[in-house]
N, C-alpha and C positions, 0 to 999 in steps of 0.2 A: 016659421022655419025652425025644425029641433034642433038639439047641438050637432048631429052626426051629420043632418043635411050642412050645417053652417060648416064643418071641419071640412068637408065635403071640397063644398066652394072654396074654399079658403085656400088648399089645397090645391086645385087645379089652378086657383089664379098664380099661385107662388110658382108652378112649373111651369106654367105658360112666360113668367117673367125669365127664369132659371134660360131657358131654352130661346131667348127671343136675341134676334143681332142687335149688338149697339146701334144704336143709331149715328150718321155721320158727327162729326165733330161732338160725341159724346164723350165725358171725362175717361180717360186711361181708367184702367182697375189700381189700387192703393198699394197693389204689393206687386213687385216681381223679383226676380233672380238675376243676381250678376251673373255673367258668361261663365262658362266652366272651366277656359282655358286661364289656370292663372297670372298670365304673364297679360292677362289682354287688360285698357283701359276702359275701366267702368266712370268715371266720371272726371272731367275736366271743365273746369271753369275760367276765363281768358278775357284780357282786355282787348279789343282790336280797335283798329281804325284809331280817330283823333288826331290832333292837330302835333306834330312833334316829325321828327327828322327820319329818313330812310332808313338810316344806323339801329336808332334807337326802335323804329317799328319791328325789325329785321330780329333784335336780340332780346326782344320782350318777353319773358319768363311767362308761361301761364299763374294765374293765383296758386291752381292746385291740379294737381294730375292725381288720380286715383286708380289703384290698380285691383285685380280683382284679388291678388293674393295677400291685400291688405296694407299696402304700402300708398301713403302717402306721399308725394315728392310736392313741396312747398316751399313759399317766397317766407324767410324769417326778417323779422326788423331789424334794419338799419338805420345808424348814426346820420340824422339830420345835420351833415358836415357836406360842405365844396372843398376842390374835389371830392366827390367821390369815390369810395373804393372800386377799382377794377371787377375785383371778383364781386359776384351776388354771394347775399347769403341765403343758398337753398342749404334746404334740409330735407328730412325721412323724418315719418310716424309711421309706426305701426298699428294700423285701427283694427286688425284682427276683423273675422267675419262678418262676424256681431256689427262691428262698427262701421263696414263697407254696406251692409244690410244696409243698416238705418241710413247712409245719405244715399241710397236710394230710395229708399220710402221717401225720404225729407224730399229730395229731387221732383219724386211723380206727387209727391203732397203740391210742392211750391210751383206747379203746373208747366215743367222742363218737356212736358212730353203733349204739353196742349200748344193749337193754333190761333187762339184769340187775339184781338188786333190791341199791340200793345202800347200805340199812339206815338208821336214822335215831339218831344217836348221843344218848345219855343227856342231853343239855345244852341251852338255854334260849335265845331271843331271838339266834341267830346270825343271820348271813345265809348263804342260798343260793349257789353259784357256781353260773350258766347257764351252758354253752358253745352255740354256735350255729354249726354247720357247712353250707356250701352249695356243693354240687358241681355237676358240670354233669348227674348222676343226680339230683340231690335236694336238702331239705334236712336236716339230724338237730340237734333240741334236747335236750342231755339237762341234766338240774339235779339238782344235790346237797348236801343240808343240811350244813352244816358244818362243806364239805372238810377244813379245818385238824384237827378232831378224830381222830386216828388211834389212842388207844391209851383205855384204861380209860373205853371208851364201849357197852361190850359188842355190839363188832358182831362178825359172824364172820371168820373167815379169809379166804373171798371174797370179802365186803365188804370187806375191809380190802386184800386186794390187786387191787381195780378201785377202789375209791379213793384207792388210791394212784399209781395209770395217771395217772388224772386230776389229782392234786395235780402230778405232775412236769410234765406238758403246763400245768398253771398255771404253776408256778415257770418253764417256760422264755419265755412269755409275760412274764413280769413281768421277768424277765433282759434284755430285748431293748432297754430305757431302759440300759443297762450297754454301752456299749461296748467291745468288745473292740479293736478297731484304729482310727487316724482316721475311715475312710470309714464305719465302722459307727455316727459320732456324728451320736441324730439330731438335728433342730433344730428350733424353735418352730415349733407351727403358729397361723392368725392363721383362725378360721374365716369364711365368710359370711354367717354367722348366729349370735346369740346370744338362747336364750331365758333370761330372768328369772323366779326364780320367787319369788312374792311373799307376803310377811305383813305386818301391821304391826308398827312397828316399838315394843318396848319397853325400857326399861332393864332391867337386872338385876342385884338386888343383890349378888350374888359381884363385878360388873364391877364396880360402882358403888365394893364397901369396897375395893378393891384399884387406885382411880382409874383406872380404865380407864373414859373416859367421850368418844369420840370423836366428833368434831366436825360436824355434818351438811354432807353432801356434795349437791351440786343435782343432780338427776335427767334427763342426758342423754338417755332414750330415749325408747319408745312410753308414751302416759298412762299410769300404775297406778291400781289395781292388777291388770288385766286380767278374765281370763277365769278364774272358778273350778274347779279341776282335782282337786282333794282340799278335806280337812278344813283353814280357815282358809285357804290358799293359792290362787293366784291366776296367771297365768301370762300373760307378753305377749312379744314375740319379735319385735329386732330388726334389720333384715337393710340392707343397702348400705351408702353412710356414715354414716347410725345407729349402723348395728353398728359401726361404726369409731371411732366416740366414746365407746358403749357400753365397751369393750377398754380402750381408754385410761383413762377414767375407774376402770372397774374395777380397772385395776393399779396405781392410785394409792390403794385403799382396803383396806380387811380386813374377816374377816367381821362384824364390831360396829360396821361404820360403818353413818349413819343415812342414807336416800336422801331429799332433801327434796325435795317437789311446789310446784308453784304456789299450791297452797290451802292451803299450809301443813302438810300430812300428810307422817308423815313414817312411810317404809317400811324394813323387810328385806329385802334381795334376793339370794338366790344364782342365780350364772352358771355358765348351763349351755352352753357352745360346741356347735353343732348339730354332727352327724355329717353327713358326706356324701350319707349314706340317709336321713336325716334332713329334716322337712318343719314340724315346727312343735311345738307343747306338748304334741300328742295322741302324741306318740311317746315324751313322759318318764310315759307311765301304765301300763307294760307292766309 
């Protein structure tokens, strides 16, 4: 066969590939476009489920919300201290284009947008990491029982190496409160909204023998205990200069302080800063 016949062939095989459909359950393409609209969320990454209380389910901060117009909203490090501070400390980056690009490549690399069976490790009351990708094709949810688990959980080898696609696209999420140069430091964010999510409040005697018995705080916001959303809790949400008293207040308390009402009740409340996509209590039930 001469060169021109072999170019020939060559050729029609490369356009027969060009022109052919994927096949089902074949990998995603390696690149795509965040959505045009830039207020919409291109990538979120979340712990769900696990063994811990309705409160704490209800007010759980995703790791990282991504937007397409390059804002980061993220979980920064906190002071391994009991109590705890009331307030989280979220923050903002700015990853600009560029940077919202790359974790989606990083995303459709670390297979966010593929269905393969990702096994369910030997172990008890973890939680889930959801990731949530949104392109200007679509969007892809995928969740996995508890990423963290990689070895003596008897999963198999392909399990164990598409779980760990996804553990690295976690770690580099969780990296991104790490600054590597100044302009990469990010800075507090202050949201426009804050929901509350509400119990009553009682002592507890671990707190109580260890004098840990703090002092009730007067309840700046919407009346409690709101709108019932789960088991015992209750949910109210809020937003303008409310929420501006709300913040303050909150950064002045920890999570064992008591919220006192006008009638005298006295509540629990964990603060949960709304996300941008974000609209009210019905969004902490996912």
């Amino acid at each position: 066969m001469g060169p021109v016949r072999t170019a020939s062939v060559l050729l029609a095989v490369l356009l027969v590939a060009a022109c052919a459909e994927p096949s089902p359950g074949s990998a995603p393409p390696p690149h795509a476009q965040p959505p045009a609209d830039p207020d919409a969320l291109v990538l979120r990454v979340e712990q769900v489920g696990g063994y811990t209380t309705p409160q704490d389910l209800a007010a759980r901060l995703p790791v990282v919300s991504v937007y397409a117009d390059g804002q980061a909203i993220l979980q920064g490090p906190v002071p391994a201290i009991y109590p705890a501070f009331a307030w989280p400390n979220i923050q903002v980056l700015d990853l600009g284009a560029d940077g919202v690009q790359e974790l989606v490549d990083h995303a459709l690399a670390a297979g966010v947008a593929e269905q393969g069976d990702l096994g369910a490790p030997h172990v008890t009351d973890m939680p889930s990491t959801r990731f949530t990708l949104r392109t200007a094709e679509g969007t892809h949810v995928r969740e996995v029982y508890a990423l963290t688990q990689t070895t003596g959980t008897g999963l198999t080898e392909d399990q164990l190496a598409a779980r760990e696609r996804l553990l690295e696209l976690l770690t580099e999420v969780q990296d991104l409160s790490s600054a590597s140069t100044p302009e990469d430091v990010p800075e507090s964010w202050t949201p426009a909204a804050v929901a509350a999510v509400v119990e009553p409040w009682t002592a507890r005697e671990e707190d109580t023998a260890q004098g840990l018995s703090p002092e009730p705080l007067p309840w700046p916001g919407p009346p409690l205990p709101g709108e019932p959303i789960g088991p015992g809790i209750s949910c109210v949400v809020a937003t303008g200069e409310v929420a501006g008293a709300v913040v303050t207040a909150a950064q002045g308390a920890n999570m064992l302080t008591p919220w006192a009402t006008p009638d005298g009740a006295l509540w629990s409340v964990a603060f949960r800063p709304l996300l941008p996509d974000e609209t009210g209590c019905a969004d902490l039930q996912a």
